[in-house]
Structure formats: structure tokens, C-alpha cells
C-alpha positions in Angstrom: 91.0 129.3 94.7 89.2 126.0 95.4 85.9 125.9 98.3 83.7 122.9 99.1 80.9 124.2 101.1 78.8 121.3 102.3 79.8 118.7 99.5 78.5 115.5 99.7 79.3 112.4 97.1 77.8 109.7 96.4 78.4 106.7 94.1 76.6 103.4 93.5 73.9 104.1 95.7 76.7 104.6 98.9 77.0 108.0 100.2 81.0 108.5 100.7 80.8 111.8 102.7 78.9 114.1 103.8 79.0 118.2 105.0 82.9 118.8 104.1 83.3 122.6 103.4 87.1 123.5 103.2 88.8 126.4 101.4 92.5 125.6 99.9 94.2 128.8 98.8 96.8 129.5 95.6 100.0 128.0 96.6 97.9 126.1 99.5 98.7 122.0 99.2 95.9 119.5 100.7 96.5 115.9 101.0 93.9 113.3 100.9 94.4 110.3 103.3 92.1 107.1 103.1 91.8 103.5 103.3 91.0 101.6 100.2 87.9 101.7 98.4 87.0 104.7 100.7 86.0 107.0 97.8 89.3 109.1 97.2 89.4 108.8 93.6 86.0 109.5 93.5 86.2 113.2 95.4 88.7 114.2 93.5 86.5 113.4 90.3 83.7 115.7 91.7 86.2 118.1 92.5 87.4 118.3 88.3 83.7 118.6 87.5 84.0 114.9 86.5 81.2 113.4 89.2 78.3 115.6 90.2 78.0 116.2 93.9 75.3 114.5 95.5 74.7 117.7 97.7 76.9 120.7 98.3 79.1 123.1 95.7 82.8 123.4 94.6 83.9 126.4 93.7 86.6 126.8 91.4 88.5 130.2 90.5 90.1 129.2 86.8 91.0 125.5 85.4 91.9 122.1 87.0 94.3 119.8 85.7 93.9 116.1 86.7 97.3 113.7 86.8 95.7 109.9 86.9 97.7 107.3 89.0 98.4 106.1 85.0 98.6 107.1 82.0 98.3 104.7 79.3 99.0 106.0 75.8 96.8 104.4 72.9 99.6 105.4 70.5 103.4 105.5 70.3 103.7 109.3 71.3 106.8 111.4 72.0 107.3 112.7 75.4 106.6 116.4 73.8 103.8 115.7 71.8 102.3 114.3 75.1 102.8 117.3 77.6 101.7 119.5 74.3 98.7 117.8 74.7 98.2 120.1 77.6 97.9 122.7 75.8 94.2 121.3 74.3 92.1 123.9 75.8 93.8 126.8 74.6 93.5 125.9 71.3 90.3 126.6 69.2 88.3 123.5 67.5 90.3 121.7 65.2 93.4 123.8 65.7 96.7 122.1 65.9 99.4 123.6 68.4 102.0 126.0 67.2 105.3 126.5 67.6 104.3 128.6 70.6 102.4 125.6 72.5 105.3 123.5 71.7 107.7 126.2 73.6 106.0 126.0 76.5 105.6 122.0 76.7 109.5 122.2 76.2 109.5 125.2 79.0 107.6 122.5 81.4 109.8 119.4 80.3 112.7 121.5 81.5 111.2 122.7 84.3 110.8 118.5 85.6 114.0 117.9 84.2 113.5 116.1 81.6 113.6 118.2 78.5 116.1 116.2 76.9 113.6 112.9 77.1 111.6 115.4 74.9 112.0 113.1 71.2 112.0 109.7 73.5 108.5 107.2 73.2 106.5 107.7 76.5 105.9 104.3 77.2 110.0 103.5 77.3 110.4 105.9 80.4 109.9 104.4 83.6 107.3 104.9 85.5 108.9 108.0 87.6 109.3 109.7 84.1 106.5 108.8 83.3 104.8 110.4 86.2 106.9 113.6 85.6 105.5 114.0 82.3 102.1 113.7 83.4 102.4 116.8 85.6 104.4 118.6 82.8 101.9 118.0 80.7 99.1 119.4 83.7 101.8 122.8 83.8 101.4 123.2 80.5 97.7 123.6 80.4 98.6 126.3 82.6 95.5 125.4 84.9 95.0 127.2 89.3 94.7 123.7 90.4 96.6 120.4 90.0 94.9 117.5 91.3 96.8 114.3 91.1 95.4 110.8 92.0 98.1 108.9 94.1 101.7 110.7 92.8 104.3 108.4 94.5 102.2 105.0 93.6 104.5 102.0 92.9 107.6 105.0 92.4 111.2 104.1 95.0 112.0 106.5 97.4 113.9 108.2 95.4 111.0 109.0 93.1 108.5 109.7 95.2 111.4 112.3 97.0 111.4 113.9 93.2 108.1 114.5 92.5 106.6 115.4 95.8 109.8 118.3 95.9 107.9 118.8 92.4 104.6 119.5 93.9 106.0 122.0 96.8 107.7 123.9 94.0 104.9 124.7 91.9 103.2 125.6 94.9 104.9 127.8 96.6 106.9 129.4 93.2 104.2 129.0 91.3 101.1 129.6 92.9 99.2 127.0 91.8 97.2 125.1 94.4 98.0 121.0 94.6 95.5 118.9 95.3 96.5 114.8 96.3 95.9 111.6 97.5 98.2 109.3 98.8 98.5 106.2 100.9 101.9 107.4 102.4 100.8 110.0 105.5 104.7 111.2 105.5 103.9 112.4 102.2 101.2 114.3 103.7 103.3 115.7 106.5 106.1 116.4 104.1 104.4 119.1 101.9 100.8 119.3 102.6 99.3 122.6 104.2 96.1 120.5 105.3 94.9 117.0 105.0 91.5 115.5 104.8 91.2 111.9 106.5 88.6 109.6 105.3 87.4 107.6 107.9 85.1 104.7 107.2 82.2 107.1 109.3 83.3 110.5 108.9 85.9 113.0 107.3 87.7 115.1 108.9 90.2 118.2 107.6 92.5 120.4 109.3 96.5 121.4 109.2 98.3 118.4 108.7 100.0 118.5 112.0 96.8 118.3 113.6 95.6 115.3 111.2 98.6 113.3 111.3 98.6 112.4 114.6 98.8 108.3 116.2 95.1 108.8 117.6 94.0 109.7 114.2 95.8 108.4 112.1 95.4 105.1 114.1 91.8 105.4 113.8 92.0 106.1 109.9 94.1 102.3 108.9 92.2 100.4 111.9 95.6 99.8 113.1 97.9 101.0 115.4 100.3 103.6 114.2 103.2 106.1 115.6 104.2 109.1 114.4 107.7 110.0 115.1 110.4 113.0 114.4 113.6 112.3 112.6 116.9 114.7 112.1 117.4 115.1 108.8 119.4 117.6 106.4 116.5 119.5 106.1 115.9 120.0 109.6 113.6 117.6 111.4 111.4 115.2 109.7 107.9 113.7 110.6 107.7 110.0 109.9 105.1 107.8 110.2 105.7 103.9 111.5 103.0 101.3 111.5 102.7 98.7 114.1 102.1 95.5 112.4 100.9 92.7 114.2 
């Protein structure tokens, strides 16, 4: 589905990593973990095709859909004309969608649970809508690969709960491989299959159990951090707890 072999990238003159080869698999979920400024947003741009590797390939078996931490809409769409916009690349040049196109962005709207938002102004959901119409509108382009810059950024517990449940669905129902990055490392241990840490001198990937450990994870924030295990409804839950000073 998705293979770095040896990818290095590079931007404004400052090499950001170097030798990362990693295979993710359909319905495979990898987390990326980093400080800021570490370069996050810019991997996953080389991953789209967006940024040219410095060195190295990706390999990409179909289409990748990109979720941005925003989306600001230059004009006063609907929430269906929006995730219709996914459907862009199945249409030919000047084509508008038909009713077809418009099925399936209602199919996806439903799917999130939002299908009866479908006639509502984008920009008056909130900003957990709003990031639930962003990956409705990556479903509906019907792309292997979903790669999604920061999904629980400024969202409440409750919606970050939502749409990372989201992500784990459309793997492992769906097939589609998820690509992320997140500042939360719970999120990681919640639903990803393997996470890549971005150390200020290094990266590093491997099953997130392995990843998310205190040493590591320590290591990764300059800071001291503790991972620790929870009962939950689910089962048991991995949290993660920094030690501030």
C-alpha cells in the first residue's frame, strides 16, 4: 500500500530525516509523533507527492487523500457540495458531478454521521464537524490512503474520541490505510498499528507499543514522561502523563 525505502526530506536548506524505509499495509494505521517545528507536516507533504524527497522513494499502490489541520472555505459552501468536492478526480475536465457523485458524498456524510448537516454552511459547524466533513469529503474521493495533519487539534475529548473511532473504522472495515500526526501519544496508542518518532537527531518507527514507551517517549518532548495503563470499558487503556516541572 504505502513503502518509504530510504526517504530523506529536506526543507529550507535543513535536512529533517534521513534513511526511513517503512511499509504500512491496507487497513494498517501509523502515527506520527514530534515536537514542534520537527518537520511533521512536511513528511506527510512528500508522502501526497506534494514535496519532492530529498533522497529516497514512496511508493504508493492507488490515491492519497490529504485532511489539513484546517480547512478554510473561500466561499459560503454547503456541507455536501464540500465532501462532493471529493469526488474531483473522478470527474473528467470541466465536468460537473452528477447525481451519482452527489450519492456518494451523502453515502460518506452518513457514514460520519452527519448527513443531516448535509444543506447547513460549512463554516457554522464547529470545528469537530468541521473536521468530520473533511474526512467525508477524503472517503469520497475513494482514495488507499488517508493522511490527515493533526485530527484531534484544538477538538474536546469528546471529539477527538469521535474522530479517532472514525479513523479505526475505516481501517479495519474499510481497508484503507490512515496515515496521522498528532501531539497526543494516547492517540497513537489508541489506534495506531505503528508510530514514527521524530527526534530532534533521528527517527525512529516500530509498533506503537514499542515506541510509546517513558524512555522514548521521554526522549522525544525533552521531558520526562510516564506511560501508564488504565481500566476502562473497553478493556485496559494506555495513557500517557507528563511530568511537568
Amino acid at each position: 500500500m504505502l513503502e518509504l525505502d530510504r526517504l530523506a526530506v529536506q526543507a529550507g536548506g535543513r535536512r529533517l530525516l534521513s534513511d526511513l524505509s517503512l511499509q504500512l499495509r491496507a487497513g494498517q494505521i501509523l502515527a506520527v509523533l514530534g515536537p514542534n517545528g520537527r518537520g511533521k507536516t512536511s513528511l506527510l507533504k512528500t508522502l501526497l507527492g506534494l514535496r519532492a524527497p530529498a533522497a529516497g522513494t514512496v511508493r504508493l499502490q492507488g490515491h492519497a487523500a490529504y485532511v489539513p489541520q484546517r480547512t478554510d472555505a473561500l466561499f459560503a459552501y454547503d456541507v455536501l457540495a464540500m465532501v462532493t468536492m471529493g469526488r474531483a478526480r473522478h470527474l473528467r475536465w470541466y465536468a460537473s458531478p452528477g447525481p451519482r457523485d452527489r450519492q456518494i458524498a451523502r453515502d460518506c456524510l452518513r457514514a460520519v454521521g452527519l448527513e443531516s448537516l448535509a444543506e447547513r454552511p460549512f463554516q457554522a459547524l464547529s470545528g469537530g464537524q468541521q473536521q468530520l466533513v473533511c474526512i467525508a469529503r477524503a472517503m469520497a474521493s475513494a482514495s488507499s490512503l488517508i493522511v490527515l495533519d493533526e485530527p484531534g487539534a484544538a477538538l474536546d475529548l469528546r471529539n477527538q474520541d469521535i474522530i479517532l473511532s472514525l479513523l479505526r473504522r475505516l481501517a479495519r472495515e474499510q481497508g484503507l490505510a490512515v496515515v496521522f500526526s498528532t501531539h497526543q501519544p494516547q492517540h497513537a496508542q489508541h489506534i495506531a498499528d505503528q508510530t514514527l518518532l521524530m527526534h530532534d537527531d533521528a527517527c525512529e518507527v516500530g509498533p506503537t507499543d514499542r515506541m510509546c514507551t517513558d524512555e522514548r517517549l521521554s526522549r522525544l518532548y525533552r521531558m520526562p514522561v510516564r506511560v501508564a495503563s488504565l481500566s476502562g470499558e473497553a478493556g485496559e487503556v494506555r495513557g500517557v502523563i507528563p511530568l511537568f516541572r
